[in-house]
Backbone bond lengths (Angstrom), bond angles and torsions (degrees), N, CA, C in turn:
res aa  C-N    CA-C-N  psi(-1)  N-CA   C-N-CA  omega(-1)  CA-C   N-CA-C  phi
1 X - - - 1.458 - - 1.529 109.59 -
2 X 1.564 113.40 126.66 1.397 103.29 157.72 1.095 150.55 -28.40
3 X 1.796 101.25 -74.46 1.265 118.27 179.75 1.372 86.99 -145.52
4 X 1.278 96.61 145.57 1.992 126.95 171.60 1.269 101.70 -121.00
5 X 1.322 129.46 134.44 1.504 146.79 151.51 1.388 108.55 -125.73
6 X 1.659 94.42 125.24 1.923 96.46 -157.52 1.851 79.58 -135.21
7 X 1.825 109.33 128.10 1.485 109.23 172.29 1.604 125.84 70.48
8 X 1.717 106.00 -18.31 1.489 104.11 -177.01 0.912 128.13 -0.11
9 X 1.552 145.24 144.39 1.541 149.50 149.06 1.532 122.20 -144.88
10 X 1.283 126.92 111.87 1.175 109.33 179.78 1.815 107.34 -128.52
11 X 1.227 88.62 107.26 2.248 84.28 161.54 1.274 137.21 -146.13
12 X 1.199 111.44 131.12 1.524 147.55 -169.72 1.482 118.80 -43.60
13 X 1.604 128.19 102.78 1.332 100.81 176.05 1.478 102.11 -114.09
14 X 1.400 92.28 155.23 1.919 112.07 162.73 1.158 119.54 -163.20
15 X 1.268 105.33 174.94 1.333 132.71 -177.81 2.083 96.73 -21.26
16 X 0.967 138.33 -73.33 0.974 145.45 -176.08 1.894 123.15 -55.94
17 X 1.370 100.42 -21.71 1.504 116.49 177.64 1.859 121.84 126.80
18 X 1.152 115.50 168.77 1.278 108.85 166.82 1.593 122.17 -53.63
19 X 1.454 112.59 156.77 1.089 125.97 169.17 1.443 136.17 -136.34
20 X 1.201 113.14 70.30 2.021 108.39 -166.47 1.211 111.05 -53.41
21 X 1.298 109.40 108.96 1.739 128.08 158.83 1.388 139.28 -61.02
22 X 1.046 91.92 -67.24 1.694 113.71 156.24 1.937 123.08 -108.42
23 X 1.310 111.24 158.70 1.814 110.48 -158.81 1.146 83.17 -161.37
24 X 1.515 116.52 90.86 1.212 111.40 139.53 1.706 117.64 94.30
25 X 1.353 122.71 35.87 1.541 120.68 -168.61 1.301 116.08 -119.50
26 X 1.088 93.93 124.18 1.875 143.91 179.73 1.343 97.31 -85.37
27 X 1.040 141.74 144.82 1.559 147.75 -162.94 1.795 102.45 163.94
28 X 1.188 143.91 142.87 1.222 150.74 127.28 2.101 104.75 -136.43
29 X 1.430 90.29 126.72 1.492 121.79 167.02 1.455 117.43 -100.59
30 X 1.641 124.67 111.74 1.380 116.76 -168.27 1.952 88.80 -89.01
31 X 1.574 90.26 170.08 1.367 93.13 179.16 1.496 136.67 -77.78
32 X 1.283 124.05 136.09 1.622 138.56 -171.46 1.777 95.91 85.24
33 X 1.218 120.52 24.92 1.358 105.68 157.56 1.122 117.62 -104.11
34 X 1.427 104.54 168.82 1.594 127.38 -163.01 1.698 94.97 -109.54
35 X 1.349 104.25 125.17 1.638 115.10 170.23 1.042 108.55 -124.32
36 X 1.785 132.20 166.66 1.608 132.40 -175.10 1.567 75.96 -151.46
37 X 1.384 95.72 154.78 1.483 113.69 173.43 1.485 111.52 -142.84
38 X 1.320 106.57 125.37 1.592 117.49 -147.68 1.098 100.41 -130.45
39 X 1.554 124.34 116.44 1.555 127.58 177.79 1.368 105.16 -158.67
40 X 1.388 126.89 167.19 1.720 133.44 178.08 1.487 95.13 -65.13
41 X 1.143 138.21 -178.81 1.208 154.77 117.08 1.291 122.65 -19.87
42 X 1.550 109.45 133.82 1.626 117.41 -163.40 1.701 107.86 50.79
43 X 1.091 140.94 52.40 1.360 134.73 167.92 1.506 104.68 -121.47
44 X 1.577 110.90 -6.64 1.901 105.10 150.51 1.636 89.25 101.29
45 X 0.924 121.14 40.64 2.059 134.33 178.01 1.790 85.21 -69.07
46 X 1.443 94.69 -82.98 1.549 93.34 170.88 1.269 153.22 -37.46
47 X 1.190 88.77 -45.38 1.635 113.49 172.87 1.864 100.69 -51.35
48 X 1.293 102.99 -64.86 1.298 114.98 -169.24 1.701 115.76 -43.89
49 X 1.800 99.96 -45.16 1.357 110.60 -167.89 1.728 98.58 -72.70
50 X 1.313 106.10 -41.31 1.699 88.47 -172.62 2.123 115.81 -87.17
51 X 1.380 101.58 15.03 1.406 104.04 158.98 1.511 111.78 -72.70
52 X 1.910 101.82 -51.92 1.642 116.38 172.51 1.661 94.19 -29.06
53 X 1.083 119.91 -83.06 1.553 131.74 -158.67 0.959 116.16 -57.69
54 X 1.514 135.55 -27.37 1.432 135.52 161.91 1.670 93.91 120.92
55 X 1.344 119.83 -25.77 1.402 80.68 -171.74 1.486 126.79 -93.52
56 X 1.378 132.30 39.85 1.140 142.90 160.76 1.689 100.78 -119.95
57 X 1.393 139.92 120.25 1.333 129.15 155.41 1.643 131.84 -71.09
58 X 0.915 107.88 135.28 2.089 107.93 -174.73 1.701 103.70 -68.47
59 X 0.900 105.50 131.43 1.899 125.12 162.88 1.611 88.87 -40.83
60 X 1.329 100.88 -70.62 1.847 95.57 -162.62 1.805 113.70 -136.51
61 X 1.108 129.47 -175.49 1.615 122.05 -177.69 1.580 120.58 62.68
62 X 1.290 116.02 178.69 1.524 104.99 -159.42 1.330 99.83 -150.42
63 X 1.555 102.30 143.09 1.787 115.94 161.97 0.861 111.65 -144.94
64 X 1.820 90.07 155.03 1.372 106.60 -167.65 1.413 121.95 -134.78
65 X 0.965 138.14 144.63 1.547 131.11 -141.36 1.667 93.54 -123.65
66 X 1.275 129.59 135.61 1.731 116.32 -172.80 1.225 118.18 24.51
67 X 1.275 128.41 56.38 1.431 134.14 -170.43 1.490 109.61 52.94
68 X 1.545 146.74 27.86 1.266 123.58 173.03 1.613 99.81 -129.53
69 X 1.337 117.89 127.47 1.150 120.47 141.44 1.969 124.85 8.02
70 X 1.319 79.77 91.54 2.185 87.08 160.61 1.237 114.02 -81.68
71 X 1.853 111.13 77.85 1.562 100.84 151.82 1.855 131.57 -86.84
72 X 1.413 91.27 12.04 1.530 84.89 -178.94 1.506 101.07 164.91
73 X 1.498 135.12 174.29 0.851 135.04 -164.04 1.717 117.81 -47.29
74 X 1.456 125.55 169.40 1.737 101.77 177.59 1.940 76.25 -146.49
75 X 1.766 100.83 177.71 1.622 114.33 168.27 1.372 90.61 -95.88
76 X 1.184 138.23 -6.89 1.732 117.08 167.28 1.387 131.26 -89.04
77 X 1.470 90.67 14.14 1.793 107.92 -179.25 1.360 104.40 -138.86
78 X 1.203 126.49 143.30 1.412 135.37 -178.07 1.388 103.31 -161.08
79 X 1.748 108.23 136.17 1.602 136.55 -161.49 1.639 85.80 -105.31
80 X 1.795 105.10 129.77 1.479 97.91 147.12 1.745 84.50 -128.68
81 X 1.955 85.27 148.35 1.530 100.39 171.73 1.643 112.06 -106.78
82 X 1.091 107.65 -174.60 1.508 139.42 -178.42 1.253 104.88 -72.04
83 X 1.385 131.54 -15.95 1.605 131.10 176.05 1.422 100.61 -116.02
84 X 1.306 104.71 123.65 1.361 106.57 176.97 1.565 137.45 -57.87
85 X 1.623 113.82 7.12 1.482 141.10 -165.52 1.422 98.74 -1.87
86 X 0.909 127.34 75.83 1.884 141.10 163.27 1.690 102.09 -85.64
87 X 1.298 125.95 157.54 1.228 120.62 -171.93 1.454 77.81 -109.17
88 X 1.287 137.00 129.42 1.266 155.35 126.02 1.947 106.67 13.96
89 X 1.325 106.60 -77.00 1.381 140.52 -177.70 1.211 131.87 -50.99
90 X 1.314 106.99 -31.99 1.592 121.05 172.44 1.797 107.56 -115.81
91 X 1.478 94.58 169.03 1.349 101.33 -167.25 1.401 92.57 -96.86
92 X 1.646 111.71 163.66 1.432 129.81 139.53 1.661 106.65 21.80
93 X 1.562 102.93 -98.72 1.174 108.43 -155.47 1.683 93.45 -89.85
94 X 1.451 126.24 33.76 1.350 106.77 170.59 1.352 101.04 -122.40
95 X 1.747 114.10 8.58 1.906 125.40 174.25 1.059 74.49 -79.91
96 X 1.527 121.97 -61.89 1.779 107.79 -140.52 1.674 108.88 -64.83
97 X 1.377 105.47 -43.30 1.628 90.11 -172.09 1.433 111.40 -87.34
98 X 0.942 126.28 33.31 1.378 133.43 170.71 1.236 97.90 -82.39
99 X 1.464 136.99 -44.78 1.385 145.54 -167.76 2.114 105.65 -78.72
100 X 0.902 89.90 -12.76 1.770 89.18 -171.69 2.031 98.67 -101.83
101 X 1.675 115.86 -2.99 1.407 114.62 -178.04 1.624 99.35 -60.11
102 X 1.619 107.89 153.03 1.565 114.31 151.74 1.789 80.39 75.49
103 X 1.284 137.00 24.01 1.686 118.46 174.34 1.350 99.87 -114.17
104 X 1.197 134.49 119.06 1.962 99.01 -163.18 1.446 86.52 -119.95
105 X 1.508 134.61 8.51 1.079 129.32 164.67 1.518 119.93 -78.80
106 X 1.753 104.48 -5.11 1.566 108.16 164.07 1.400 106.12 -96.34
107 X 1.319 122.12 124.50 1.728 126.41 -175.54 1.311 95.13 -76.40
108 X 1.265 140.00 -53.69 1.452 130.49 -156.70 1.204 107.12 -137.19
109 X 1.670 127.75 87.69 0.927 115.32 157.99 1.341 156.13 -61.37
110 X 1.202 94.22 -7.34 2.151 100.75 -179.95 1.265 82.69 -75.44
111 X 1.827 138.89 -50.81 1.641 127.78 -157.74 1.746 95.02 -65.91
112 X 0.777 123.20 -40.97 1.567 114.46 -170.77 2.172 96.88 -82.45
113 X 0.706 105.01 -31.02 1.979 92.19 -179.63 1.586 93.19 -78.54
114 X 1.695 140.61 -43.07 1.170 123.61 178.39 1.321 119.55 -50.30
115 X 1.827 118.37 -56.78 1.145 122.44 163.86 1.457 126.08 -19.22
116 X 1.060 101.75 -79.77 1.681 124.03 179.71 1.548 95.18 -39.88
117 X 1.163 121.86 -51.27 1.275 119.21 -145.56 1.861 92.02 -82.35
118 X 1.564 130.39 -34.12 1.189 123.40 160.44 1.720 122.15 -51.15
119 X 1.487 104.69 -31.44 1.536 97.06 -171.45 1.710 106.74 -74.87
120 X 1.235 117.45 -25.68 1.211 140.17 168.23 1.803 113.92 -51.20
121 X 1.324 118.69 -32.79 1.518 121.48 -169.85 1.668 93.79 97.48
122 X 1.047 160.20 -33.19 1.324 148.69 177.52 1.275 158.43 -49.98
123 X 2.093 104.38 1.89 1.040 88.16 -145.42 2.079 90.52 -91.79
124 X 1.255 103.65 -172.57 1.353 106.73 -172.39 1.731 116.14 73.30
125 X 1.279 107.49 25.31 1.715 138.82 170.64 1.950 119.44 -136.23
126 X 1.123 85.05 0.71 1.859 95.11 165.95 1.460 109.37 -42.48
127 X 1.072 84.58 -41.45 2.163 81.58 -163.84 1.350 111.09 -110.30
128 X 1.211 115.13 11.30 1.424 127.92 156.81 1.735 116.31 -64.24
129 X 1.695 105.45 159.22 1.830 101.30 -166.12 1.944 64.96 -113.95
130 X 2.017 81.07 170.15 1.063 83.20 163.24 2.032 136.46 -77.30
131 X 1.140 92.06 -44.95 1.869 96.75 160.97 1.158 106.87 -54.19
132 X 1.498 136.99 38.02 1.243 122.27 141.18 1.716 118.49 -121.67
133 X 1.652 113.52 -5.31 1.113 139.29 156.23 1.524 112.69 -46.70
134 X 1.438 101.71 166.57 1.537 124.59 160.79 1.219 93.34 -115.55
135 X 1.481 79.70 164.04 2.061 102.03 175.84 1.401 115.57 -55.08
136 X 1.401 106.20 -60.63 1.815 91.71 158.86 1.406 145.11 -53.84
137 X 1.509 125.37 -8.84 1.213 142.90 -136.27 1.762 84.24 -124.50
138 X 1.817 107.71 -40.23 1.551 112.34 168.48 1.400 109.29 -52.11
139 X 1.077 95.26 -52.17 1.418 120.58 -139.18 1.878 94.77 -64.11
140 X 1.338 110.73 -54.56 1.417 122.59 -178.42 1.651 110.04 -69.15
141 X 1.448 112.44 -18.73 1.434 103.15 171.20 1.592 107.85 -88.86
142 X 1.247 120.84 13.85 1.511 120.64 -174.60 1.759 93.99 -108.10
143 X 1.343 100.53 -17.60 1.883 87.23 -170.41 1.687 91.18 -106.92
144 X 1.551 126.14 -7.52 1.163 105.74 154.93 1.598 138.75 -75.85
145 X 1.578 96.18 -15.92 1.690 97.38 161.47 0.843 133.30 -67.37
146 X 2.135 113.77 -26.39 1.532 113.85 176.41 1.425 104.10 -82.97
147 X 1.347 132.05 -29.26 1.471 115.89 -172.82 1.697 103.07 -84.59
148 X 1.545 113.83 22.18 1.681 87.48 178.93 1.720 81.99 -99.48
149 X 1.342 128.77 -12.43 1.311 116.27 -172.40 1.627 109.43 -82.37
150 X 1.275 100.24 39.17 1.440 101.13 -172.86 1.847 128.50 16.58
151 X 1.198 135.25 57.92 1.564 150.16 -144.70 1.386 95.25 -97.27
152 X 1.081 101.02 113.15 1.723 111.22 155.26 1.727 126.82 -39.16
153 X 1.533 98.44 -40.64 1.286 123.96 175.86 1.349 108.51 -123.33
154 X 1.582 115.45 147.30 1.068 125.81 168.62 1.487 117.50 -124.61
155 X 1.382 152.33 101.48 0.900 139.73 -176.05 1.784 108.39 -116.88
156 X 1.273 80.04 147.75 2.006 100.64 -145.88 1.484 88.36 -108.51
157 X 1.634 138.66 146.70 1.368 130.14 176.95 1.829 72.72 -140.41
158 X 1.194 112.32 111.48 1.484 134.36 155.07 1.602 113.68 29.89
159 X 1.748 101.51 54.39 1.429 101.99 -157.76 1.169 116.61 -80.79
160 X 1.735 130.42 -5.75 1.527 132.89 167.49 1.042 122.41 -90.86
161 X 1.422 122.17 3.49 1.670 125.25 -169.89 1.501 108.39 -58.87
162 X 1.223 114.56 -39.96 1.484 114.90 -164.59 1.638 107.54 -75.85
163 X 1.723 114.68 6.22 1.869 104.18 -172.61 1.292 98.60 -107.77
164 X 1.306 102.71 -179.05 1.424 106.11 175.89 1.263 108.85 -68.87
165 X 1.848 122.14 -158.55 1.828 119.80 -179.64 1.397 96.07 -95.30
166 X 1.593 125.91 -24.00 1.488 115.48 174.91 1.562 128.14 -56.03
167 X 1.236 99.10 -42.90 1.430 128.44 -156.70 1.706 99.03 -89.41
168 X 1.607 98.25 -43.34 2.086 90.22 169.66 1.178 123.29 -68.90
169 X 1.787 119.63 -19.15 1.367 107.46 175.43 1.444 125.79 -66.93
170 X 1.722 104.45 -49.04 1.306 123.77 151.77 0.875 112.41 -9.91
171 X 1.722 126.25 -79.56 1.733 116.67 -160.23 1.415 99.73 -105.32
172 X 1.622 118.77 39.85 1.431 116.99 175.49 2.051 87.66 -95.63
173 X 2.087 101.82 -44.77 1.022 100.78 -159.41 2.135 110.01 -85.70
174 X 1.282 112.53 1.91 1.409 125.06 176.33 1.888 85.16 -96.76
175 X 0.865 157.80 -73.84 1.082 155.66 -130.04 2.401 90.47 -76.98
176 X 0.982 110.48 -57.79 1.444 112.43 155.91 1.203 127.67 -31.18
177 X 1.746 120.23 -67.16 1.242 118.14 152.62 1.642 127.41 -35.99
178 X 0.993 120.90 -52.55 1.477 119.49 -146.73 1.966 92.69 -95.15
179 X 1.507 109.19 -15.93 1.711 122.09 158.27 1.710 106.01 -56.11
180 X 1.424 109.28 -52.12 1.225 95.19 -153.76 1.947 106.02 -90.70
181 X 0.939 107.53 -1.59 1.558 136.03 -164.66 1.663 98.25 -97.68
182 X 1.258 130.84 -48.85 1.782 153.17 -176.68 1.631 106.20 -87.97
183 X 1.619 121.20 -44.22 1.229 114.56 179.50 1.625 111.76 77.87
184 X 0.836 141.59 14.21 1.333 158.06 -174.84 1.219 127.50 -87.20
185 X 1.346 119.34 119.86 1.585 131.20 164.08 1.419 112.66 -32.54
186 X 1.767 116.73 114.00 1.564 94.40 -171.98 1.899 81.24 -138.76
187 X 1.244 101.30 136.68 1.725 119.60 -177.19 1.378 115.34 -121.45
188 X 0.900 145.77 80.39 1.308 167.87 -113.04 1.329 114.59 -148.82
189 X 1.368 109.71 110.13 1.767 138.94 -174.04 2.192 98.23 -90.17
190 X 1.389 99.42 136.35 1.202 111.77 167.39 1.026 121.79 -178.91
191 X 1.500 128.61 156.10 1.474 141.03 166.42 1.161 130.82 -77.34
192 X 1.338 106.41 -18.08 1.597 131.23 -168.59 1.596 92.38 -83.21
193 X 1.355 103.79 144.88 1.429 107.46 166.92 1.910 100.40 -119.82
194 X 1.211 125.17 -13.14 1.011 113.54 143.88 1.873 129.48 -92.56
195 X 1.217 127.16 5.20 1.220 127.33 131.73 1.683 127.92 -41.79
196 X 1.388 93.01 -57.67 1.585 91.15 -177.67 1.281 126.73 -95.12
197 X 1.505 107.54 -11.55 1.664 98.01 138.67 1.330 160.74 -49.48
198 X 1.766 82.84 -41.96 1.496 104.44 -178.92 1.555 117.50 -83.21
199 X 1.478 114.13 -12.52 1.498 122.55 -178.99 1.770 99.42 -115.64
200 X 1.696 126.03 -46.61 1.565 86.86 -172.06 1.196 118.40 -91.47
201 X 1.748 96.32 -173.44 1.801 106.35 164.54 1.462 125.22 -85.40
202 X 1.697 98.51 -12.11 1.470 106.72 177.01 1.549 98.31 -155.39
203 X 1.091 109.53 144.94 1.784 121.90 164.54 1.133 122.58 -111.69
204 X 1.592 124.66 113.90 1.094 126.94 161.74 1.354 143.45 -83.65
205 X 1.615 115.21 100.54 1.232 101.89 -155.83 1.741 129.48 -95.60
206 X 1.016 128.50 124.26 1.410 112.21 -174.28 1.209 120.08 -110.38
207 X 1.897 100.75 -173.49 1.478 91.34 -159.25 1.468 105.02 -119.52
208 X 1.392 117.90 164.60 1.571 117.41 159.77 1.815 117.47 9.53
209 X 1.496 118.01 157.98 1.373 87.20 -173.68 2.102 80.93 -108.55
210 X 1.392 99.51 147.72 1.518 125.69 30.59 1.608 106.80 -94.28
211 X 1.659 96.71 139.21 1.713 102.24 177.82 1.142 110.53 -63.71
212 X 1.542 114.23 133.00 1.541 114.97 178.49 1.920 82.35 -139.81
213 X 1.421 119.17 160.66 0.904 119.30 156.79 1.694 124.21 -87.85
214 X 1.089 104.39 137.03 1.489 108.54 -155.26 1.738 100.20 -108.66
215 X 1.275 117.74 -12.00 1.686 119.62 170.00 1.329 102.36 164.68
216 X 1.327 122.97 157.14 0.945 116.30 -165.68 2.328 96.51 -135.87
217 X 1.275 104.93 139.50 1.405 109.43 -179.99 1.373 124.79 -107.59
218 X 1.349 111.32 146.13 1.648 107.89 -178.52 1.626 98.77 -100.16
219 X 1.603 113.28 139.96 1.072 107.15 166.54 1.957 117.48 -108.81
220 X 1.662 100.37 92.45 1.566 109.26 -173.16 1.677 125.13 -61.19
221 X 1.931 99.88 51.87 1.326 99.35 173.39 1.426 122.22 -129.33
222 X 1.148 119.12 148.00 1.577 129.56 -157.87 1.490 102.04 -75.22
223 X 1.572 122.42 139.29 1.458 125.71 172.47 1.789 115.55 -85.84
224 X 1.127 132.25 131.84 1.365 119.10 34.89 1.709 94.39 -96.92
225 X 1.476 93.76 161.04 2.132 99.17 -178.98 1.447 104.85 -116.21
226 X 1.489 131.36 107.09 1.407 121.95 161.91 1.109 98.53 -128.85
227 X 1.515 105.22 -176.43 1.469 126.10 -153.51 1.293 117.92 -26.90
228 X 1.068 121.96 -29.18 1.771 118.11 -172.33 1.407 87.33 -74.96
229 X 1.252 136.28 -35.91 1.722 110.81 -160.84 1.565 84.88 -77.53
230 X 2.099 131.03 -56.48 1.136 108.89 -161.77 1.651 129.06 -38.44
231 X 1.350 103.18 -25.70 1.111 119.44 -174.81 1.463 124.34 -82.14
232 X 1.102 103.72 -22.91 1.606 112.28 -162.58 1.504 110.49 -65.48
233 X 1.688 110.99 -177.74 1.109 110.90 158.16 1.430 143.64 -93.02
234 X 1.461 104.66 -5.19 1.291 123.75 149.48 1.870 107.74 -51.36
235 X 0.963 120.64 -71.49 1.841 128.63 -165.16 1.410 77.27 -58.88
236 X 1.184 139.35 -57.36 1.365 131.76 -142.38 1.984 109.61 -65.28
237 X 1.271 98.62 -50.31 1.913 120.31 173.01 1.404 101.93 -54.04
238 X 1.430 114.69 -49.03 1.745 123.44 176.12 1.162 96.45 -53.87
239 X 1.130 132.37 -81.14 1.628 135.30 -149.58 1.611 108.79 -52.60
240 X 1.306 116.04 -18.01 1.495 115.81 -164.25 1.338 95.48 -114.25
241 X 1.410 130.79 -7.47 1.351 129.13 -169.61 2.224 88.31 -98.47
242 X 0.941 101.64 -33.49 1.586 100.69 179.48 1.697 124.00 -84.30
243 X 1.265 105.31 -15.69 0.914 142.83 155.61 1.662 129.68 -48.59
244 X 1.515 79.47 -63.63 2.212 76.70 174.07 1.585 101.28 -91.46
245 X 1.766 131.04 -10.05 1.370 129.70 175.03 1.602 96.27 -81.15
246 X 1.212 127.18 -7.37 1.825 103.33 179.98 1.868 83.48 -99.56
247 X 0.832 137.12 -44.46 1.514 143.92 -163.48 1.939 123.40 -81.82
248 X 1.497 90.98 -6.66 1.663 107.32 178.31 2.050 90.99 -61.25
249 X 1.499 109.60 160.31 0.994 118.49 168.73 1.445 111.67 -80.29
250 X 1.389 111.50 -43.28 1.729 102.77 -176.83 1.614 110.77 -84.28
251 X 1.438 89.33 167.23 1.787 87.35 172.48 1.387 113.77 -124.58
């Protein structure tokens, strides 16, 4: 098993009072699957994913990542966010191997950040800054830094929100490829309910916070998925079946 989340709980105190985030989550992801996690705003999508990763700790309950204990961040898990955090200053291929420093079990890192950066669509942009990029062009040099760290897991916190709808399908359908090509645990935060159709194998959907998972869906469609599935009537029954579960009154 990937990841196990057995009992979850996580809540927040401050100045203003407690806050339960998470209530109670049960989750197991077997390995090289694709998960989406689908909830309103503030229902702890995030929250949840960066407990996965270690850098938030749970109040109470336990996970475990290939059977070991999540006390804190690991190199078999790697977070990409929603901000493309590019250093201004360096080029292309000097984000990506920035992420492979201090690894000395990688012999050559520029060959492994070029790589990455081909599976990505990029290469022949090495020596490019980022202000000379597009948002997608950011965006794909941010998921080539996590795949040069070669990650067992990948957990994604709503990393296309910031592109246009052209440009997210694009690296909805390169981000698929380079899944099924890598084999990799990929856990995946979104708003989209056709996002997380169109990319997982299952959607987890939650509820109001405190986030609890409120059911969870299989999506019974064969890879690779383009336009005919966005279109289809399969995506179409999905979208409306997730639809009245984010919009039900109870949770």
């Amino acid at each position: 098993m990937a990841i196990r989340l057995h009992a979850l709980r996580k809540r927040f105190v401050s100045r203003q009072g407690e806050t339960l985030a998470l209530d109670g989550i049960d989750l197991e992801v077997t390995d090289a699957e694709f998960v989406s996690l689908l909830g309103p705003s503030g229902c702890g999508k995030s929250t949840l994913l960066f407990t996965i990763a270690g850098l938030e700790q749970p109040t109470s309950g336990r996970i475990e990542c290939y059977g070991r204990p999540v006390v804190g961040p690991g190199r078999e898990r790697t977070v990409m966010f929603q901000e493309y955090a590019l250093f201004p200053w360096r080029t292309v291929l000097g984000n990506v191997t920035i992420a492979l420093e201090g690894r000395p079990e990688i012999e050559d890192a520029v060959a492994e950040a070029r790589a990455a950066l081909a599976l990505v669509g990029l290469t022949g942009f090495e020596q490019a800054y980022p202000h000379q990029l597009s948002g997608g062009m950011k965006q794909r040099t941010a998921l080539a830094r996590c795949l040069a760290m070669r990650p067992r897991v990948l957990l994604m916190d709503e990393p296309f929100a910031a592109v246009d709808s052209q440009t997210r399908e694009a690296l909805q359908n390169e981000l698929l490829r380079i899944w099924s090509e890598a084999r990799m645990t990929v856990v995946f935060v979104t708003h989209s309910l056709e996002e997380a159709i169109f990319l997982a194998q299952r959607v987890v959907v939650m509820t109001p916070r405190p986030g609890r998972i409120k059911t969870i869906v299989g999506v019974d469609a064969p890879y690779p998925r383009g336009y005919d599935f966005r279109t289809s009537q399969t995506a179409n029954d999905l979208r409306a079946h997730l639809y009245g579960l984010l919009h039900a009154s109870d949770q």
